[in-house]
C-alpha positions as CSV (number, residue, x, y, z in Angstrom):
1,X,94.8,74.8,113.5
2,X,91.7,76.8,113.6
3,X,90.3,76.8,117.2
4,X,86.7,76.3,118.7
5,X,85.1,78.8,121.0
6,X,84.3,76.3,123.6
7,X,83.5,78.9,126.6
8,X,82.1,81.3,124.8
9,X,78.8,81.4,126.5
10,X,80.7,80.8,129.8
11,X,82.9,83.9,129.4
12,X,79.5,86.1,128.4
13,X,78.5,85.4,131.4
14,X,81.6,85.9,133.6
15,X,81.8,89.0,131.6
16,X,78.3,90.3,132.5
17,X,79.8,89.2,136.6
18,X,82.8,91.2,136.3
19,X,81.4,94.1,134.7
20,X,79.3,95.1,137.7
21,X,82.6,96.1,140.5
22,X,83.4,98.7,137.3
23,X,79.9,100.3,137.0
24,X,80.9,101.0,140.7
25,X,84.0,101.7,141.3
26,X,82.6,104.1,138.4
27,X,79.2,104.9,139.9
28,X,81.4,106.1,143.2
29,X,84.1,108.5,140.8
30,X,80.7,110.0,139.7
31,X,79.8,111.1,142.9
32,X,78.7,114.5,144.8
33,X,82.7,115.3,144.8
34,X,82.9,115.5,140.8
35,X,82.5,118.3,138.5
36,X,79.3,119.2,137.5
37,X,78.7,118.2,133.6
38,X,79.5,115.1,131.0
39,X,82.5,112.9,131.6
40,X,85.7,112.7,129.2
41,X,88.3,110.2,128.2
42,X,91.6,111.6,128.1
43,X,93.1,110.5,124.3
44,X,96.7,111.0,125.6
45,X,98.9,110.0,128.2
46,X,101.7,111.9,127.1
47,X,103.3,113.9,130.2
48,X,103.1,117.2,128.8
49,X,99.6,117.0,127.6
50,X,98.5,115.1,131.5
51,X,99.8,118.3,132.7
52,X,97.8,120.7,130.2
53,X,94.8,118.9,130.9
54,X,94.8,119.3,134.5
55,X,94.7,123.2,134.3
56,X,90.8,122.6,132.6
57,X,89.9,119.3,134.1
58,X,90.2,117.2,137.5
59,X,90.1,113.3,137.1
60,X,87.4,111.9,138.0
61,X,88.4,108.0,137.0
62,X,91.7,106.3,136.5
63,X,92.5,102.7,135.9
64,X,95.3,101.5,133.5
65,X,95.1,103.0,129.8
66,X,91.8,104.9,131.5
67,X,91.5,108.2,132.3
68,X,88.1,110.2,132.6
69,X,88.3,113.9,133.8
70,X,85.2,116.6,133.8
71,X,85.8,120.1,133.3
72,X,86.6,123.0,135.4
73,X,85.9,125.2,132.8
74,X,83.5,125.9,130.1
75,X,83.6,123.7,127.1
76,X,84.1,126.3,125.3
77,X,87.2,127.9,126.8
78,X,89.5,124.9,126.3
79,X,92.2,125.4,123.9
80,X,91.2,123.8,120.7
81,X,94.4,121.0,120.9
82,X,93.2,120.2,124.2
83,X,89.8,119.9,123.2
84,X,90.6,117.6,120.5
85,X,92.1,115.3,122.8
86,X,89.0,114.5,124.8
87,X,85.9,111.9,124.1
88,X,82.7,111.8,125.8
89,X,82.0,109.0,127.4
90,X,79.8,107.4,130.0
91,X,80.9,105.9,132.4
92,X,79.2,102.6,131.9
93,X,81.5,102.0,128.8
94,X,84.2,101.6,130.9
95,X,85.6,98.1,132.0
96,X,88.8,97.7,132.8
97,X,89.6,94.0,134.8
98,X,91.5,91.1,134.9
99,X,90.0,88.4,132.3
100,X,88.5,85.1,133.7
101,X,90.3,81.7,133.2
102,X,89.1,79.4,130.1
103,X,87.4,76.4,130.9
104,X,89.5,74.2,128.9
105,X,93.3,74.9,129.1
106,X,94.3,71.9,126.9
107,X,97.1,73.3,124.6
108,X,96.7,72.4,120.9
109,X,100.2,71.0,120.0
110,X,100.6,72.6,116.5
111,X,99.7,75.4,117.9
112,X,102.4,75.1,120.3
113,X,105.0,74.0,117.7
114,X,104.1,77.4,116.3
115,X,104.9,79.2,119.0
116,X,108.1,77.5,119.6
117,X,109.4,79.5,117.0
118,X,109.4,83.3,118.5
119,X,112.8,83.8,119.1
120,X,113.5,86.3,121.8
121,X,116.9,87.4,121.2
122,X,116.0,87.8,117.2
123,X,112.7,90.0,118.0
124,X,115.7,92.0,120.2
125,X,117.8,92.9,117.1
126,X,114.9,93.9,115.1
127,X,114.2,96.3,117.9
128,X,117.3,97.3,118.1
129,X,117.9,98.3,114.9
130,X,114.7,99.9,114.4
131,X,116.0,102.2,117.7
132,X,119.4,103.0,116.6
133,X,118.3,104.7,113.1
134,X,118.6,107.8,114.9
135,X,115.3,110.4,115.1
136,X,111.7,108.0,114.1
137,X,109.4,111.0,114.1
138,X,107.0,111.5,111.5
139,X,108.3,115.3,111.7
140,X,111.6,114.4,111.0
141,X,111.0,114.2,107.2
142,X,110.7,117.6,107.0
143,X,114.0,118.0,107.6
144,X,115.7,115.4,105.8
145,X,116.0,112.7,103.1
146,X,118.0,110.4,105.7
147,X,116.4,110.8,108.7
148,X,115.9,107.8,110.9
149,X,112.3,107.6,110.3
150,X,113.1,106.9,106.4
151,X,116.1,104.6,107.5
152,X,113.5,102.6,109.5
153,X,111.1,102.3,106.6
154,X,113.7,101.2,104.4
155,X,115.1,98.8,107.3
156,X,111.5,97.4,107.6
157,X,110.7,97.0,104.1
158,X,114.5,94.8,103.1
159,X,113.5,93.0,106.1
160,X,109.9,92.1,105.2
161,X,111.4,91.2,101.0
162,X,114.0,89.2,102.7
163,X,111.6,87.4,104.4
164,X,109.8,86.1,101.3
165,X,106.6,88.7,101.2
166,X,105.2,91.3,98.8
167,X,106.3,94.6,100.0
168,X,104.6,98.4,99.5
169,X,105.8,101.5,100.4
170,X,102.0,103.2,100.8
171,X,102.9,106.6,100.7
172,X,99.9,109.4,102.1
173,X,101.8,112.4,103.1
174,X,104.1,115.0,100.8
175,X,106.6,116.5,103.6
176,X,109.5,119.1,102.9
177,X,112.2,116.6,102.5
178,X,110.3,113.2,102.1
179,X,107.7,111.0,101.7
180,X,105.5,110.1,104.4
181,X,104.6,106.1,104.1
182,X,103.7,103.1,106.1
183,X,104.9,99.8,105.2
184,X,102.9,97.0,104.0
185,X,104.2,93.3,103.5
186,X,101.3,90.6,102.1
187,X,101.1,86.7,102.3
188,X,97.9,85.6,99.6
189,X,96.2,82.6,100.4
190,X,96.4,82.5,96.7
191,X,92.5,81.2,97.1
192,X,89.0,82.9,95.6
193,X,87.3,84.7,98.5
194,X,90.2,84.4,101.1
195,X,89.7,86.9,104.4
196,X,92.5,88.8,105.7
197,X,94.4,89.5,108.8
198,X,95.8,92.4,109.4
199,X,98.7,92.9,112.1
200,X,99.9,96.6,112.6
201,X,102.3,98.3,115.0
202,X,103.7,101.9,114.8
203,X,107.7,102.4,113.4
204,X,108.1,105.9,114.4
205,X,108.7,107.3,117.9
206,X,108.3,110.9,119.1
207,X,111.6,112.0,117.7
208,X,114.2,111.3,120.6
209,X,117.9,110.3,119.2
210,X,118.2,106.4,119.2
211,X,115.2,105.9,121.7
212,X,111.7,104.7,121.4
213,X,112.6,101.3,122.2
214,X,109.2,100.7,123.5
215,X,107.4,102.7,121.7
216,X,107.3,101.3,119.6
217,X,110.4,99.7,118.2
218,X,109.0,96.4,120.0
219,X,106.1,96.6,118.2
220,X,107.3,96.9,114.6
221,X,110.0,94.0,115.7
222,X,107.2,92.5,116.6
223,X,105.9,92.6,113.7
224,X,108.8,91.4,111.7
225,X,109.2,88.5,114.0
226,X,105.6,87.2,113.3
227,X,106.2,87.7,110.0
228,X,109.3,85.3,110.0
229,X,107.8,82.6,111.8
230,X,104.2,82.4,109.7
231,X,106.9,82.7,106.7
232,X,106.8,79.3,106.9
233,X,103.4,78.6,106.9
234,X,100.6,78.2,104.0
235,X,97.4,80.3,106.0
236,X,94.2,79.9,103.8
237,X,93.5,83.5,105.3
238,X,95.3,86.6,103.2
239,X,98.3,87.5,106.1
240,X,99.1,91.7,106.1
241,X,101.2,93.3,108.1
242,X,101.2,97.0,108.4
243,X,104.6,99.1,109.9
244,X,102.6,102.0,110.4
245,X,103.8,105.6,110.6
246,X,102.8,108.6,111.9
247,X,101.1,107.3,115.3
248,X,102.5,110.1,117.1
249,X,101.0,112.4,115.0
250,X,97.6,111.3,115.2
251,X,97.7,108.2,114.2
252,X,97.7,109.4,110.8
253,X,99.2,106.3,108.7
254,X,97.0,103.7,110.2
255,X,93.7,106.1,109.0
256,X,95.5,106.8,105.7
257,X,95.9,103.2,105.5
258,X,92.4,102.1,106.3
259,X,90.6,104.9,103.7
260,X,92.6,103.4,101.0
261,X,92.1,99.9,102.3
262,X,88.0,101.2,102.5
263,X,88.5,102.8,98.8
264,X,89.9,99.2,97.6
265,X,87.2,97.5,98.9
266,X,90.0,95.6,101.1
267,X,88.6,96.4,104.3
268,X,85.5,94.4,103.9
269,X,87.6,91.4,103.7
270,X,89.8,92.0,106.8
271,X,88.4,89.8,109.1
272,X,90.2,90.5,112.3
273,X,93.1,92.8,113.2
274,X,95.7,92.8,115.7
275,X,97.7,95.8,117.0
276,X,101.0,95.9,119.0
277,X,102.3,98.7,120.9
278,X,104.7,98.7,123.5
279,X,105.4,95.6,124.2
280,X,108.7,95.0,126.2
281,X,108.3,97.2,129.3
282,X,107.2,94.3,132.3
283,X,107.4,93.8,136.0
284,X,104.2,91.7,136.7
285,X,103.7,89.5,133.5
286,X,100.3,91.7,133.0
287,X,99.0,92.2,129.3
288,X,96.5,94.9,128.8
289,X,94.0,93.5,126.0
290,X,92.4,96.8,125.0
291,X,89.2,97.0,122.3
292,X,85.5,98.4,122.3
293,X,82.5,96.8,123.9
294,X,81.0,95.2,120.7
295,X,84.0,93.1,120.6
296,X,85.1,92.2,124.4
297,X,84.0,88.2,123.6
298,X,86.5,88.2,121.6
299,X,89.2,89.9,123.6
300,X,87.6,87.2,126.5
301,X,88.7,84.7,123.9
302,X,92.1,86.0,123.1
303,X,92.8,86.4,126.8
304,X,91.9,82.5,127.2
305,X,94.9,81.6,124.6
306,X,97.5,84.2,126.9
307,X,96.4,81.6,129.8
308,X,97.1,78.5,127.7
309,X,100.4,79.8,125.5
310,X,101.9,82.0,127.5
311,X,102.9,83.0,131.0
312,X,101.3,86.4,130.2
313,X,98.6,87.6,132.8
314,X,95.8,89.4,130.7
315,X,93.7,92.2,131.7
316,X,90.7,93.7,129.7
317,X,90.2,97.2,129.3
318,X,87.8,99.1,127.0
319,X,87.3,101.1,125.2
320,X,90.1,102.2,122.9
321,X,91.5,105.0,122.1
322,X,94.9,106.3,120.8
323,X,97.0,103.7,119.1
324,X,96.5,101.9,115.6
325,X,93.6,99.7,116.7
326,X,91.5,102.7,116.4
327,X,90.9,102.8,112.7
328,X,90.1,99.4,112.5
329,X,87.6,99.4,115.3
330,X,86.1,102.4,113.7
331,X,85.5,100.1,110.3
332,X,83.6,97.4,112.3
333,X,86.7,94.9,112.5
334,X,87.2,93.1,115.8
335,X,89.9,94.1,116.7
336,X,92.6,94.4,119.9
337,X,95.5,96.4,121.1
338,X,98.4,94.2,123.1
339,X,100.4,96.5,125.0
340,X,102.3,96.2,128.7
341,X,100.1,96.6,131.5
342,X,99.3,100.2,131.9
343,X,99.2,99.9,136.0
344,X,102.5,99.6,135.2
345,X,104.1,100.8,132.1
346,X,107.2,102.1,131.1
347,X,108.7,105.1,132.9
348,X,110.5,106.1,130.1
349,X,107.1,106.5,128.1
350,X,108.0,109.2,125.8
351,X,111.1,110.4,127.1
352,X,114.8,110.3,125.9
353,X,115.5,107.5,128.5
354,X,113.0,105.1,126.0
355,X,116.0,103.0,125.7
356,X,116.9,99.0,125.1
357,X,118.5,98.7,128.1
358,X,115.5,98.6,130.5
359,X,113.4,96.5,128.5
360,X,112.0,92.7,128.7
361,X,112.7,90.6,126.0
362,X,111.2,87.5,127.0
363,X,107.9,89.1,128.1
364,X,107.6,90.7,124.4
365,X,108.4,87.6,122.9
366,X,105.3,86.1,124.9
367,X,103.1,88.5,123.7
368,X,104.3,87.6,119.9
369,X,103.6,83.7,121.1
370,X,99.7,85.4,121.8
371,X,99.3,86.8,118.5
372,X,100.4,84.1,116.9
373,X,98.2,81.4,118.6
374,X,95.4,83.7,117.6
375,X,96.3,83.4,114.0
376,X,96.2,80.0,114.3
377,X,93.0,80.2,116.1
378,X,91.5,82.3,113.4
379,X,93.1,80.8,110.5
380,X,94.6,77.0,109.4
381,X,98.1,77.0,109.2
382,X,99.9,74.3,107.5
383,X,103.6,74.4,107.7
384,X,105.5,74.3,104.6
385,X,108.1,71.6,103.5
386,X,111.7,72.7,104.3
């Protein structure tokens, strides 16, 4: 099922097109109104911190997952969390814009056999369960050897075994109680040479009771759910899926992760890597598609399969910043985050409301469909005999 660019130079040059309203929309944010000095992109939307940063910083650009402020202050007089929550940046490496149509919508039909599998109510109880283990922060094991965010790694990992994959508990952080770890679950090719891809989404939330249903209990579900359906599958690419932990904090599993996947010399053989993180908030059908400028062909290409496997309505934003994408962009690996349309995203984001109640079901389980078709797209599948 491996698929053929066919409009890649087309969509280089639609890209090039589209590019020019965000130099400027970005050339006019820059004007005579702005603060004097460099521009910075904001490496948090958490409420709290959006409020901090506005004592030191006025906004100067904002368009989904993108926020650039300059200061009001001196560099120097920021408080040092603050100040390690900003990027410089120019402005002309922003883009943020709904991606162009392919050229050639024809559906492969293995590809949508594959597809046909996502089931929406099953990628619900993962999500579900993942939500209801009580308190997911990172934070929490230093209170207790049965918090919730070790009864979701232990949820995730019987989940993963049951499935039929090799399972490791990659453990990178001592707390007071327990161990901090992310989850890994392999599929080998079982060839010489074989590439990998890697899919990752965060299991721990900021710590609310039975909430972070969005973020990001539908992304580690979705990562389960993917894992089920290309269960039955041979790939002749190595398949690994990472339930990383500590994204809140940093993002500290998925870098912990990626040194030892650099110290292996793993990481020179992942050849692409997908990231999910809230997934199931949705009142347009719009899919942010977020990576870094090296890479936006390929998130032009990925975008093309949401038109012709879904009902999702992509839109491509760079660059990234703040979820488990990061790491991977930072080791050369094109990679993308899929996460609901920031225009429009969750109310709940972060709060104690994060709950299953509010979310869409049907519009995560398209967004699982994506993914997949671009594991078929980058690997040959060949379903195995029941």
């Amino acid at each position: 099922m491996t698929g053929v660019n066919v409009y890649f130079i087309i969509t280089i040059v639609i890209r090039t097109l589209l590019f020019l309203p965000c130099l400027l929309l970005s050339a006019h944010a820059f004007g005579a109104q702005a603060p004097a000095g460099p521009s910075y992109l904001l490496l948090s939307h958490d409420p709290a911190f959006l409020e901090e940063a506005a004592k030191y910083s006025a906004t100067v650009y904002a368009k989904g997952r993108i926020r650039l402020v300059k200061l009001t202050v001196p560099a120097d007089q920021l408080p040092p969390e603050l100040g390690r929550k900003l990027r410089e940046i120019s402005p002309s490496e922003v883009y943020s814009s709904p991606a162009a149509p392919p050229a050639d919508k024809t559906a492969d039909p293995a590809v949508l056999a594959l597809t046909a599998r996502v089931d929406a109510r099953r990628l619900m109880g993962y999500a579900e369960t993942i939500t209801m283990t009580g308190k997911r922060s990172a934070g929490q094991l230093d209170l207790s050897a049965s918090s919730g965010n070790r009864a979701a790694m232990d949820y995730i990992a019987a989940a993963f075994k049951d499935l039929g994959y090799e399972v490791e508990r990659q453990c990178y952080k001592e707390r007071k109680k327990d161990s901090e770890c992310n989850i890994l679950a392999r599929r080998r090719a079982g060839k010489a040479g074989a590439k990998t891809i890697a899919v990752v989404g965060h299991m721990d939330s900021v710590g609310h009771e039975n909430a972070g249903a969005d973020d990001n209990a539908s992304g580690a579900a979705g990562l389960l759910e993917m894992a089920r359906v290309l269960a039955a599958y041979k790939s002749d690419h190595d398949l690994l899926f990472i339930a990383a932990n500590g994204e809140e904090n940093g993002i500290a599993g998925t870098y912990a992760c990626a040194k030892k996947l650099k110290a292996s010399g793993e990481m020179s053989r992942v050849a692409w890597a997908i990231n999910m993180d809230m997934i199931a908030w949705n009142r347009d059908g719009v899919l942010d598609i977020e990576t870094n400028k090296e890479f936006s062909a390929h998130a032009e290409w990925v975008a093309g399969l949401a038109a012709i496997y879904t009902k999702l309505k992509p839109n491509i934003t760079i660059p990234a910043w703040g979820s488990d994408h990061v790491p991977f962009l930072d080791a050369g690996v094109p990679t993308y985050l899929s996460i609901e349309s920031w225009a429009d995203h969750n109310p709940c984001y972060h709060q104690a409301c994060d709950k299953m109640a509010s979310l869409s079901w049907d519009y995560a389980a398209d967004i699982v469909r994506l993914n997949l078709a671009v594991i078929a797209g980058k690997s040959g599948l060949t379903p195995l005999k029941n």
